[in-house]
C-alpha positions as CSV (number, residue, x, y, z in Angstrom):
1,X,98.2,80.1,120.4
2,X,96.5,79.3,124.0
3,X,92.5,78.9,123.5
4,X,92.2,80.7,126.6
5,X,89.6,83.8,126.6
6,X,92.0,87.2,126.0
7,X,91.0,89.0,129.5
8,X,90.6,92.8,128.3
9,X,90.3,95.7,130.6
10,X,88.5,98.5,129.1
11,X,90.3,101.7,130.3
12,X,87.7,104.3,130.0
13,X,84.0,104.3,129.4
14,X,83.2,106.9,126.9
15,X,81.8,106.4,123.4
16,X,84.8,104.0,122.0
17,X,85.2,102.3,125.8
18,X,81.0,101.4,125.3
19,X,81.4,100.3,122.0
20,X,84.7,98.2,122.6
21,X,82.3,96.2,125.5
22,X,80.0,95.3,122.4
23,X,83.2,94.0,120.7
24,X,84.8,92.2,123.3
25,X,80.9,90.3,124.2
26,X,80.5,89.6,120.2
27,X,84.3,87.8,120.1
28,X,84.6,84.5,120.5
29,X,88.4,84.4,122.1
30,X,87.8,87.5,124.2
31,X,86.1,88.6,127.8
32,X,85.7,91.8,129.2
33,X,88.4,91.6,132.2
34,X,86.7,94.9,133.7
35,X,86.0,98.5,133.1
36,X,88.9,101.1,134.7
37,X,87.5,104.6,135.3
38,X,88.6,107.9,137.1
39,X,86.0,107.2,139.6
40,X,83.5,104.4,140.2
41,X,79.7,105.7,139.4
42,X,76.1,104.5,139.2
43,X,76.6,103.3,135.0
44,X,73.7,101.2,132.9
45,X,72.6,97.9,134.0
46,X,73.7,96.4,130.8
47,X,77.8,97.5,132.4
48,X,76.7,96.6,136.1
49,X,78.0,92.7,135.2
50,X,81.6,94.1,135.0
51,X,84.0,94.7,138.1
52,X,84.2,98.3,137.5
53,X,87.9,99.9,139.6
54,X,89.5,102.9,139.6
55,X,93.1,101.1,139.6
56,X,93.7,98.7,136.9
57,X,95.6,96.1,139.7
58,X,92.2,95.4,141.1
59,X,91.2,93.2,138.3
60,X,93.3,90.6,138.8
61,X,94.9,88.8,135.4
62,X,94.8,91.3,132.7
63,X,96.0,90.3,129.1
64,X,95.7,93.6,127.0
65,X,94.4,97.1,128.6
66,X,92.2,98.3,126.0
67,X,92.5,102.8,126.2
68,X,89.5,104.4,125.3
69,X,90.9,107.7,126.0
70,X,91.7,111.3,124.9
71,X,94.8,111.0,122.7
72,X,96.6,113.5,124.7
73,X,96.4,110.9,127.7
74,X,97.6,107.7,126.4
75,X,101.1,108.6,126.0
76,X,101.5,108.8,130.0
77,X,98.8,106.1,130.5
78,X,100.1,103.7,127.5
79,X,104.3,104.0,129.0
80,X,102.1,103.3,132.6
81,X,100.9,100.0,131.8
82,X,103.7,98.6,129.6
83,X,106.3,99.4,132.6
84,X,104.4,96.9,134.6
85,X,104.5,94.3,131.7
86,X,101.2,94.9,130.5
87,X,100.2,94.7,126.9
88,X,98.1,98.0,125.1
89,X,96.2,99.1,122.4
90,X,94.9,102.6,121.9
91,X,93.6,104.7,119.3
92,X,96.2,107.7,119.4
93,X,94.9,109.9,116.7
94,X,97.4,112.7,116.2
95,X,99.5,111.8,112.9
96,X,102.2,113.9,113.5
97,X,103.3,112.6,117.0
98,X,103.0,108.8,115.9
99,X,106.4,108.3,115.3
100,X,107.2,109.6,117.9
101,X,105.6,107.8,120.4
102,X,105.8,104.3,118.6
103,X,109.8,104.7,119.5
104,X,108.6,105.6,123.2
105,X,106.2,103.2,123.8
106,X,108.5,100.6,121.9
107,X,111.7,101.1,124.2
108,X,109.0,100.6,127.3
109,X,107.7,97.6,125.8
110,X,111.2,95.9,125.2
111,X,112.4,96.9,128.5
112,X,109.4,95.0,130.1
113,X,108.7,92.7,127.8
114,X,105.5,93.2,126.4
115,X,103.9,94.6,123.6
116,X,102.0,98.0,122.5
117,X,99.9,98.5,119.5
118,X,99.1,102.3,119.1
119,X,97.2,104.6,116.6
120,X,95.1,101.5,115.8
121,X,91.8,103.1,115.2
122,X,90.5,103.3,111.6
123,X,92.4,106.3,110.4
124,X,95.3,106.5,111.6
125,X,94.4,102.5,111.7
126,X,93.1,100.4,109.1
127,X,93.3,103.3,106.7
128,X,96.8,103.3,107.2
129,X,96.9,99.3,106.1
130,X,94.9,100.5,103.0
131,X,97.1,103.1,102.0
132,X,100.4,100.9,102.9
133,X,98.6,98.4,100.3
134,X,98.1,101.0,98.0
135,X,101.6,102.6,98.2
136,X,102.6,98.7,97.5
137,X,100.8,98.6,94.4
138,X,101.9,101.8,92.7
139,X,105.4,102.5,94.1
140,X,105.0,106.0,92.2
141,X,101.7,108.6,92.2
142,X,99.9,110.2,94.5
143,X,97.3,109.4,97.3
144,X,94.8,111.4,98.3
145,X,92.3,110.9,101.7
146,X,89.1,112.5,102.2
147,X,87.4,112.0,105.2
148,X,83.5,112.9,105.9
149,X,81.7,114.5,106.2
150,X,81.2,113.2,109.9
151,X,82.1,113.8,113.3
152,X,85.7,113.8,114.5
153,X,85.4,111.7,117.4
154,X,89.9,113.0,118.6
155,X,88.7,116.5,117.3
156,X,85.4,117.4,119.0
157,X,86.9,116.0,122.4
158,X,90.2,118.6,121.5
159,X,87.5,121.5,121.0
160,X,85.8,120.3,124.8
161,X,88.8,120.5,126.5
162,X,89.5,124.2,125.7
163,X,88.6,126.4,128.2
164,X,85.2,128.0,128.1
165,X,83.8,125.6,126.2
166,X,81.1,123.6,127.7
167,X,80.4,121.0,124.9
168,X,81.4,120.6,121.7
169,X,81.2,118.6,118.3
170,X,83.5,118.8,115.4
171,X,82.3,117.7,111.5
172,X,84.9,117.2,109.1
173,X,84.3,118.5,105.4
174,X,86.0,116.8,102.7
175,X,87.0,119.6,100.2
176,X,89.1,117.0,98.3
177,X,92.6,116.4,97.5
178,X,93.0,115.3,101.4
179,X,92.0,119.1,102.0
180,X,88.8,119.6,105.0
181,X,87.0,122.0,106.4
182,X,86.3,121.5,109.8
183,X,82.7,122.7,111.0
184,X,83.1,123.0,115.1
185,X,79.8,123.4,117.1
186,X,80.3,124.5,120.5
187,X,78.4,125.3,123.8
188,X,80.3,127.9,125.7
189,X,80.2,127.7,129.3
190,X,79.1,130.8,131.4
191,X,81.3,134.1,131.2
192,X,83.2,133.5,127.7
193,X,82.4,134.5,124.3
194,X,82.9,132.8,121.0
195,X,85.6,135.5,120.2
196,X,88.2,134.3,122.6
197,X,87.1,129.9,122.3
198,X,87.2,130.8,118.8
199,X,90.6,131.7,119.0
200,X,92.0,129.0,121.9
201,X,90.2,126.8,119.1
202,X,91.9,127.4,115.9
203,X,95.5,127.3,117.5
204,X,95.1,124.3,119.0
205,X,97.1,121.6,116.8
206,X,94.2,119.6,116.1
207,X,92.9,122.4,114.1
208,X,95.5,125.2,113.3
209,X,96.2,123.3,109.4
210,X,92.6,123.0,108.4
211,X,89.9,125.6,107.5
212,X,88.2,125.7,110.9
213,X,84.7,127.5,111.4
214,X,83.0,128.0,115.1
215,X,79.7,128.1,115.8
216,X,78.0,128.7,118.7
217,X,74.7,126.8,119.2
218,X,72.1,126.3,122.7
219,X,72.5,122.5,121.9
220,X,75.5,120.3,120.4
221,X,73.8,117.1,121.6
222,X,70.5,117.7,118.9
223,X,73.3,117.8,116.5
224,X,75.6,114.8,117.3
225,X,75.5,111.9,114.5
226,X,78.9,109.7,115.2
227,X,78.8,108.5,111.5
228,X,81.3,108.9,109.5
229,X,83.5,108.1,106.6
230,X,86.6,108.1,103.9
231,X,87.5,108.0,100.1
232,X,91.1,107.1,99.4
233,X,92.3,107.3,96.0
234,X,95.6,106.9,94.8
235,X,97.1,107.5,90.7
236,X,100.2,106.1,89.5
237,X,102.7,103.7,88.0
238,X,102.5,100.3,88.4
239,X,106.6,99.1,87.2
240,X,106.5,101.1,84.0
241,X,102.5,101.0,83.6
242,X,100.8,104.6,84.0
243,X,97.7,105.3,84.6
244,X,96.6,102.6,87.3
245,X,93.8,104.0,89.3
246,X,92.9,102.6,93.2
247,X,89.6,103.3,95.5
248,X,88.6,102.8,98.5
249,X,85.2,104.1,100.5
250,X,83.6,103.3,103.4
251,X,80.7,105.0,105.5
252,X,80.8,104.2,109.0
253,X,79.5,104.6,112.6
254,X,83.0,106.1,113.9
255,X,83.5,104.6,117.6
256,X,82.0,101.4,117.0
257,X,84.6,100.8,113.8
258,X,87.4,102.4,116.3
259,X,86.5,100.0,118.9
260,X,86.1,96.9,117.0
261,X,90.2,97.2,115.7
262,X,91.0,97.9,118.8
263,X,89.8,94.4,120.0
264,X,91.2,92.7,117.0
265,X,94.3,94.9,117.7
266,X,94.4,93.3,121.0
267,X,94.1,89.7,120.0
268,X,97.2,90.6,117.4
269,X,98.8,91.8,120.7
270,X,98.8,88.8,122.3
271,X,100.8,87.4,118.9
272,X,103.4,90.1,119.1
273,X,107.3,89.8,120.4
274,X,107.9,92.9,122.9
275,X,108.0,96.4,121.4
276,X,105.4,98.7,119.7
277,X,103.8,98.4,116.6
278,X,101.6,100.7,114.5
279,X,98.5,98.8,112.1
280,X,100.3,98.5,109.7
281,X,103.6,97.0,111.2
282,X,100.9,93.9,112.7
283,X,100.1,90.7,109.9
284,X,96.4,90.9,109.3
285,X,95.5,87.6,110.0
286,X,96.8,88.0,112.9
287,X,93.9,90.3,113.4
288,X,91.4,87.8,113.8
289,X,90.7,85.0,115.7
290,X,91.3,81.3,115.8
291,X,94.3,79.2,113.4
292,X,96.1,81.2,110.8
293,X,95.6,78.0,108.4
294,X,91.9,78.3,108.6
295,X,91.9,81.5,107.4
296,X,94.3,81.0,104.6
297,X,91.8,78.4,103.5
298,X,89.1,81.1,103.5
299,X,90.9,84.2,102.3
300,X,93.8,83.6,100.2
């Protein structure tokens, strides 16, 4: 592979996009290419180095676009890019839809040729690697996820986007068994009550299969703390062997984990023939950066 500095644009600024500048600085194969926003505004001085555009053309040579979006945008913005032959990550978080969209995105991809790498935050993401390893290791038994408690980065921007709601923040509750609760905090905007966000709320998809509670408080920001966290486990049979027991934990600041795959995501992206791969589809080496053989010297 070319030693030439990945160029990434970084396709919204929110708490991922912020983060995934922090990445991109710390990497030693990748520059921040620019920041793409709905509209240019007065940002940080630390973000006032970067050609910030409204139109993602305007930066010149882009490698990867880099969408730190609402899930519910990226399918448009994702089939957008790749049509004019440019490479994506994104951090799509709605499990059910993957599938889905990976066939999308992948016809795009191979029509233009270039490459897409979607749902690769840390769950779906990484966690998905873990749990395809685990799955690998005992071909029979069951896993279980538990994720929390922490805030639910796709989930509290879901409960925002409902009408009447001002702000809002979403904790997930492990309960066990890959069963949560799901604690939403909200700030209602003038002229609606809880009773009917309440109800927009729980039949919203993010929320309609989990235990969902909403409370109305004067301020979600005094209660925002992005950390957050998983337990995995999985019991089962190893050939004929019973009884083999796997874990894996972590506790982590939630955007600036997101963000970090997605850079490393993009790097892989640059490795990939055209189409569209979920985490788990990409070789993890090719996840970081330099020579494969130097790593294989380190790792294996």
């Amino acid at each position: 592979m070319s030693k030439q500095q990945i160029r990434i644009a970084v396709v919204g600024l929110g708490n991922i996009g912020r983060y995934a500048i922090e990445a991109i600085e710390n990497a030693p194969d990748c520059t921040v290419a620019g920041i793409v926003r709905r509209q240019v505004t007065e940002l940080p001085a630390r973000y006032c180095v970067y050609k910030q555009v409204t139109e993602l053309a305007e930066l010149g040579q882009v490698d990867v676009a880099l969408l730190s979006q609402p899930s519910r945008l990226i399918p448009e913005v994702a089939a957008g890019l790749l049509s004019r032959g440019i490479r994506t990550v994104d951090s799509f978080d709605i499990h059910s839809e993957i599938p889905d969209l990976r066939k999308r995105l992948n016809a795009v991809a191979q029509s233009h040729g270039t490459a897409a790498i979607l749902a690769a935050g840390w769950d779906p993401g990484s966690d998905s690697v873990v749990r395809t390893l685990m799955q690998a290791m005992l071909p029979q038994g069951i896993t279980y996820t538990d994720f929390g408690p922490g805030m639910s980065m796709g989930h509290s921007v879901a409960a925002q986007a409902i009408e009447g709601v001002e702000k809002a923040l979403s904790i997930t509750i492990p309960l066990g068994t890959s069963v949560h609760r799901r604690m939403v905090y909200v700030e209602l905007s003038e002229g609606y009550s809880k009773e009917e966000v309440e109800t927009k709320i729980k039949s919203d998809d993010y929320f309609a299969h989990d235990e969902t509670h909403v409370i109305v408080v004067e301020s979600v920001d005094a209660l925002k703390d992005v950390g957050h966290g998983v337990h995995m486990s999985r019991k089962g049979v190893s050939g004929c062997t019973h009884n083999q027991q796997l874990t894996f934990d972590m506790r982590i600041n939630n955007p600036a984990l997101t963000a970090q795959i997605l850079v490393a995501s993009a790097r892989a992206a640059m490795r990939m023939a055209p189409g569209a791969y979920t985490l788990p589809e990409v070789a993890p080496i090719d996840l970081l950066p330099g020579e494969r053989d130097q790593w294989i010297g380190l790792l294996v």
